[in-house]
C-alpha positions in Angstrom: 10.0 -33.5 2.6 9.4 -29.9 0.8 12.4 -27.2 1.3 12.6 -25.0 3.8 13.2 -21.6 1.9 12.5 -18.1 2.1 10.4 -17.8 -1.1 6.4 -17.7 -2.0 4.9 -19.2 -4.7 3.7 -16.1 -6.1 7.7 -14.9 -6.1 8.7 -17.7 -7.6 5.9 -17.9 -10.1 6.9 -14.1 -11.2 10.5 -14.6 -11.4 10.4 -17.3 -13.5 7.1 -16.9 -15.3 7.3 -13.1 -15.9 10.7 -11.9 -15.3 12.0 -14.9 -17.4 14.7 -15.9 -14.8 16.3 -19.7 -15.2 16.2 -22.0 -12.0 19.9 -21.1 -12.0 19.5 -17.4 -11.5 16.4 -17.8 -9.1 18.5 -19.8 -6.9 21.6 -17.3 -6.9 19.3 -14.8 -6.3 17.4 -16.2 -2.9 20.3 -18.3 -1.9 19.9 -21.8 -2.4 20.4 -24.7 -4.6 18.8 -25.0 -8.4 17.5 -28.7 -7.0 15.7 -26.5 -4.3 14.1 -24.2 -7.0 13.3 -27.3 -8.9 11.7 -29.3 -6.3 9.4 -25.9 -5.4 8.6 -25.9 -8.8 7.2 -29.4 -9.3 5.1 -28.7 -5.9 3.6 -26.5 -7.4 2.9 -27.2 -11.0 5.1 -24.5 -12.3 5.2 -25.2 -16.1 8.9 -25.5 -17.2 10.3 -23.5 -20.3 11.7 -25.6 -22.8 15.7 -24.3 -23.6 14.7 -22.4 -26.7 12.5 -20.1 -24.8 15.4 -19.4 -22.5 16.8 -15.6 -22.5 20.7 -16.0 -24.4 23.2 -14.2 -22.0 25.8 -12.9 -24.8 29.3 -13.2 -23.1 32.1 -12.4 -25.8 35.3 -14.2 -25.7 37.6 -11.2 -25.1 35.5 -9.7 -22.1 35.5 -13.0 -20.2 39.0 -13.5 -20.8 39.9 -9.9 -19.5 37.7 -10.4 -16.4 38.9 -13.9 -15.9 42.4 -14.1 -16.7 43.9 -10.6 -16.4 41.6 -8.9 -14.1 41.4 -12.2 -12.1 38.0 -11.6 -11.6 36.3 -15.0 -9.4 33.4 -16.5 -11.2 30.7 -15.2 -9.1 31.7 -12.0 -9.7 31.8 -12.2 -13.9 28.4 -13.9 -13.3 26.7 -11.4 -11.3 28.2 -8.8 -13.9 26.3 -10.4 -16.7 22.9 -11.3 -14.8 23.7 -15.3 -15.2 23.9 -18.3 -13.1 27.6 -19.5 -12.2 27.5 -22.4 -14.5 26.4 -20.7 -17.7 30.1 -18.8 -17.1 31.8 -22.5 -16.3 30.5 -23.8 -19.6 30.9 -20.4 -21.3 34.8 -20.4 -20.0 35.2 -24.3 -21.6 33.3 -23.3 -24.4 36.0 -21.2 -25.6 39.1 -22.7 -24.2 39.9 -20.2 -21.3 42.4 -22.5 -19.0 40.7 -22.7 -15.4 43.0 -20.8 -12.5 43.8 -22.6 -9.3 42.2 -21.1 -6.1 45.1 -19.5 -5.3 45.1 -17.2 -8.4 42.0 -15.3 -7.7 42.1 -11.6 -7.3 42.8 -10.2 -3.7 40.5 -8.2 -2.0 42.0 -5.1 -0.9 40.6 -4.0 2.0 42.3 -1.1 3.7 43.2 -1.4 7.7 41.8 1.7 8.4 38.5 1.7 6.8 37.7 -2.2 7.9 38.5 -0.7 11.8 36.2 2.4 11.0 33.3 0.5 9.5 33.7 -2.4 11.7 34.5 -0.8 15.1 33.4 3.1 15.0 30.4 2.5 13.0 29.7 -1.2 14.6 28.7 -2.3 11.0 28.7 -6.6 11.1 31.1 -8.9 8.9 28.0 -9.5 6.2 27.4 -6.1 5.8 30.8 -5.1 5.1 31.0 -8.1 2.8 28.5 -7.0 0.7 30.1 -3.3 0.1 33.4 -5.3 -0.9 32.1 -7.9 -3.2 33.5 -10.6 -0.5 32.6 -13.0 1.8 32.1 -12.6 5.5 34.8 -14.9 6.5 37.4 -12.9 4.0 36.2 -10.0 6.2 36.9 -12.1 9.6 40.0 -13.2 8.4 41.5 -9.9 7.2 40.8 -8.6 11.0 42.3 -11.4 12.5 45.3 -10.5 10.1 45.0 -6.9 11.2 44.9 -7.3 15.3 41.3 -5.8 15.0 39.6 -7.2 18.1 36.4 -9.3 16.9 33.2 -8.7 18.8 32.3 -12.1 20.5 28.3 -11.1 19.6 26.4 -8.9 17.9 25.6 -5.5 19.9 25.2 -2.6 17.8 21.9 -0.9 18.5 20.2 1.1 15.9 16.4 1.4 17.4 16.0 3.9 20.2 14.5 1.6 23.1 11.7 4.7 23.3 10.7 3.6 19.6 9.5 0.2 20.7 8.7 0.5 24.4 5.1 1.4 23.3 2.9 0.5 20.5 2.5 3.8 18.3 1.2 3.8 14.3 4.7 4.1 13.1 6.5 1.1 15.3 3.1 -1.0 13.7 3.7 0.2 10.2 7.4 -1.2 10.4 6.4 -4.2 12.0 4.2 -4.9 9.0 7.0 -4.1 6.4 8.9 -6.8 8.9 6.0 -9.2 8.5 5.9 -9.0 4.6 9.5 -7.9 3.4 11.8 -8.6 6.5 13.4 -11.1 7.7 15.7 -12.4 11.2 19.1 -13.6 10.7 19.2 -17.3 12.2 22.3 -17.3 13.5 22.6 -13.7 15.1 20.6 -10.7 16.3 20.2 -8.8 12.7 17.2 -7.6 11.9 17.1 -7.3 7.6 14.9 -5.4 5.6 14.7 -5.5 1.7 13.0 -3.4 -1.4 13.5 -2.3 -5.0 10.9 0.8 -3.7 13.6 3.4 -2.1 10.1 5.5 -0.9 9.5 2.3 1.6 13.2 2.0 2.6 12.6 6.0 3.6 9.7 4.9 5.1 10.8 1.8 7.2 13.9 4.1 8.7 11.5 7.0 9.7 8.8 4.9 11.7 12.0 3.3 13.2 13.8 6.5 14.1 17.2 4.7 12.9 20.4 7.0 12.4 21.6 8.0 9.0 24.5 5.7 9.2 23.0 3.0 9.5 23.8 -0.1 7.5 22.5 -0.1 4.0 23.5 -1.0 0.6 21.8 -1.5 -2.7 22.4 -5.0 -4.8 21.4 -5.6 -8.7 19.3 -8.0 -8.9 20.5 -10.7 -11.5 18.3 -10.9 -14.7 16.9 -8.5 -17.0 14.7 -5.7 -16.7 15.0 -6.2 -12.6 15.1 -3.2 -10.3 17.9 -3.1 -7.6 17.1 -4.1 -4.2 17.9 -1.5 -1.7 19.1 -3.3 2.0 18.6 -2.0 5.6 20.7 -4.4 7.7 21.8 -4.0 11.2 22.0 -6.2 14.8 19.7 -4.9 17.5 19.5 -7.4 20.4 16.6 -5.5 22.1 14.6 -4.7 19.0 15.5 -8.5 17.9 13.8 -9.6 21.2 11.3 -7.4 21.0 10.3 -8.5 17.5 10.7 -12.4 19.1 8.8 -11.6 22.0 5.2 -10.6 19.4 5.4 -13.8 17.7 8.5 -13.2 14.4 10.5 -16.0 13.6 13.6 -16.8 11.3 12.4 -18.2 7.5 9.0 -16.9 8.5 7.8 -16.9 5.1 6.1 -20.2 5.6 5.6 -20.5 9.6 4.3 -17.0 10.1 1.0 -16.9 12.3 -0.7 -14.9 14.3 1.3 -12.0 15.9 0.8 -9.7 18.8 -0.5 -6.8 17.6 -3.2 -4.7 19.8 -6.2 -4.0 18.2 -5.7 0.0 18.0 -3.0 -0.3 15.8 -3.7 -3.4 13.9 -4.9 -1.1 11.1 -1.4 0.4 10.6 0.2 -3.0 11.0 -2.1 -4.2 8.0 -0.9 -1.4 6.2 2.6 -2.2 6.7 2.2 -5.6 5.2 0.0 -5.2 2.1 2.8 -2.2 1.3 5.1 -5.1 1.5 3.1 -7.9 0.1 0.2 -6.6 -1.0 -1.1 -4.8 -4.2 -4.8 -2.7 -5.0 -6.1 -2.5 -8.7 -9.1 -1.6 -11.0 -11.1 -4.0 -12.8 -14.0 -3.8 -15.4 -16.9 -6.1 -15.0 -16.6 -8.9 -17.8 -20.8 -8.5 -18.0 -20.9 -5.0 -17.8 -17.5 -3.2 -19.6 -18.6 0.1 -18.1 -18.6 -0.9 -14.6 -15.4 -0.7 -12.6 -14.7 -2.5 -9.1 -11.8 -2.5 -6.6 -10.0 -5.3 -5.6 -6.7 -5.9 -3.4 -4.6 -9.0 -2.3 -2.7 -9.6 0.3 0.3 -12.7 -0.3 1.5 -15.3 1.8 2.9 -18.3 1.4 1.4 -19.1 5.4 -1.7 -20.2 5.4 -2.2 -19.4 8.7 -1.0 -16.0 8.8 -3.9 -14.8 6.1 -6.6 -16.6 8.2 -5.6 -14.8 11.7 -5.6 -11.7 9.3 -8.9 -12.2 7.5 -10.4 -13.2 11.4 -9.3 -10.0 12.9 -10.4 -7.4 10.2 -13.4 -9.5 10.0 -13.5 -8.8 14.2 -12.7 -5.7 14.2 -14.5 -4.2 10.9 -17.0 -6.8 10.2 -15.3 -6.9 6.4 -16.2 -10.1 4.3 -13.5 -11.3 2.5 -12.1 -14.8 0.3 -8.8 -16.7 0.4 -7.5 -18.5 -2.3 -4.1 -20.3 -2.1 -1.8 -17.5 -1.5 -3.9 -14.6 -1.8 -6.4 -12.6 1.0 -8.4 -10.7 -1.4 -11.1 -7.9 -0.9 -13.4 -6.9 -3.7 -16.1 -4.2 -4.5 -17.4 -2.2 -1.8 -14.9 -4.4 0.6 -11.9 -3.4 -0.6 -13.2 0.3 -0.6 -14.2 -0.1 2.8 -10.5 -1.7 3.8 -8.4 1.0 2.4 -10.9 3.9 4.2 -10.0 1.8 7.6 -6.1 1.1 6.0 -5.5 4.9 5.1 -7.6 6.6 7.9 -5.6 10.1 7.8 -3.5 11.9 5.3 -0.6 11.8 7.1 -0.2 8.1 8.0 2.9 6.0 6.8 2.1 4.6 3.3 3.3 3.6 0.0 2.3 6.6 -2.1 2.0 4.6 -5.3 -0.6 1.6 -3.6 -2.4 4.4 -1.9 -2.9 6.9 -5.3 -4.8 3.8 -6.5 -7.4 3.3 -3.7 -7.7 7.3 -3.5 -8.5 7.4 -7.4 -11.2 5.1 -7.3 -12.3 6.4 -4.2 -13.0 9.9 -5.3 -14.9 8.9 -8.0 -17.3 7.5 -5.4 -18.2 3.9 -6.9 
């Protein structure tokens, strides 16, 4: 039986294919184990990279023995300092003879009683948020409250959407649903509601259509490997948004099970935009027959198969748009895809990614 994890083929296929990534360092970086990565891989008939083709991390003897062994850095930290997996800095550290510390010599997190009680009970930020702006785990976080008499909260209850936002369906509240579809995702074991990007104009975006406060919680990670932009985090817990997004068809580790939400049909168009700003990409093309002919074409990814059907059904209901699917991909070409972004971007002012829009407006105005 395949994996269950929260990555597409077409991520997958990029992060190793383009961005050069070992197994090891797509694994760290969505959360899982290397045999995961490599079991996805052989599904789909990913080519692997012989060892030569491999990208050399250069750690030099001195700076991992500072880190390790007088800064008392942990492992996971040196290796998310050099953009590697945790083993290459386990063979790295017995390549050169650095003696191995005993768990109980790793460096201590220092995390001050009275900014822990501010960010945990004045701003209501959760244990895996406050982990993440430490460089810890959640359960150091739990633990150092228990040591500190800070009362734990028995469930998640912050709220960070006004109830006003999501009691009716506006072009805003659909726009951020899409962004949920494509980019976001439901925490399985709580009410958070997480949204991720290396584009800081969509995070802007996401928290505006939302109305959400200015504190709330966000943080930026590097991604591991070279050349990768940082991902920029919205996380909070929101039981009635959570429900809400429940109630119109989201699940946890949707990436696969996604089908067809609850969407009317008056806003579907700004829910579509949400997603293919997410997941979705436009570009220009010349005509292999005739190099002075241009086209338009855009995709929309998913790793459901279902989800791009009950997509490519309702724009097809609602528009009367032809369109193809192959494996991952909706795609709309030619006159379509023209057609799409007019219905996509039907005012100037709507929510949209200014970079995927300035590509359907160029070759819109030049009226091919």
């Amino acid at each position: 039986m395949s994996p269950t994890i929260d990555i597409s083929e077409s991520l997958l296929r990029r992060l190793y294919l383009e961005d050069g990534l070992t197994q090891n360092e797509i694994a760290a970086h969505v959360g899982c184990g290397v045999w995961v990565v490599q079991e996805l891989m052989r599904k789909w008939e990913i080519e692997t990279r012989h060892g030569s083709v491999y990208r050399r991390i250069d750690l030099p003897r001195n700076e991992l023995y500072e880190m390790y062994i007088v800064q008392r850095m942990s492992l996971e930290a040196i290796a998310d300092y050099y953009g590697c997996g945790l083993r290459t800095v386990r063979r790295r550290i017995k390549a050169f003879e650095i003696e191995t510390r005993h768990g109980s010599e790793y460096r201590f997190i220092e995390l001050p009683r009275d900014e822990l009680d501010n960010l945990y009970t004045v701003q209501g930020l959760g244990a895996e948020t406050i982990a993440a702006r430490y460089g810890c785990s959640n359960q150091t976080v739990l633990r150092r409250l228990r040591d500190f008499n800070i009362p734990v909260r028995p469930c998640r209850v912050s709220q960070y959407v006004p109830p006003e936002v999501y009691g009716v369906w506006t072009s805003d509240l659909a726009y951020a649903v899409g962004l949920i579809a494509s980019d976001g995702n439901l925490d399985k074991r709580g009410s958070a509601v997480r949204f991720a990007s290396t584009d800081e104009e969509l995070i802007d975006l996401y928290c505006g259509c939302l109305q959400l406060s200015v504190d709330v919680p966000n943080y930026v990670a590097p991604q591991r490997g070279w050349g990768l932009k940082p991902v920029h985090y919205v996380d909070f817990d929101d039981r009635g948004f959570r429900t809400f997004l429940e109630d119109i068809g989201l699940t946890p580790a949707k990436s696969k099970t996604i089908g067809p939400l609850a969407i009317p049909d008056n806003v579907f168009a700004d829910f579509l935009r949400g997603c293919w700003d997410g997941d979705g990409c436009w570009s220009i093309h010349r005509d292999n027959r005739w190099p002075s002919v241009e086209y338009l074409r855009t995709l929309l990814a998913s790793a459901s198969p279902i989800f791009l059907v009950w997509v490519q059904a309702t724009v097809k209901r609602l528009t009367g748009l032809a369109s193809s699917i192959s494996h991952v991909n909706l795609e709309y070409s030619g006159k379509y895809a023209v057609q799409l972004g007019e219905w996509l971007y039907y005012a100037p002012a709507v929510p949209a990614l200014g970079r995927k829009r300035a590509i359907w407006e160029k070759f819109a105005a030049q009226g091919k």
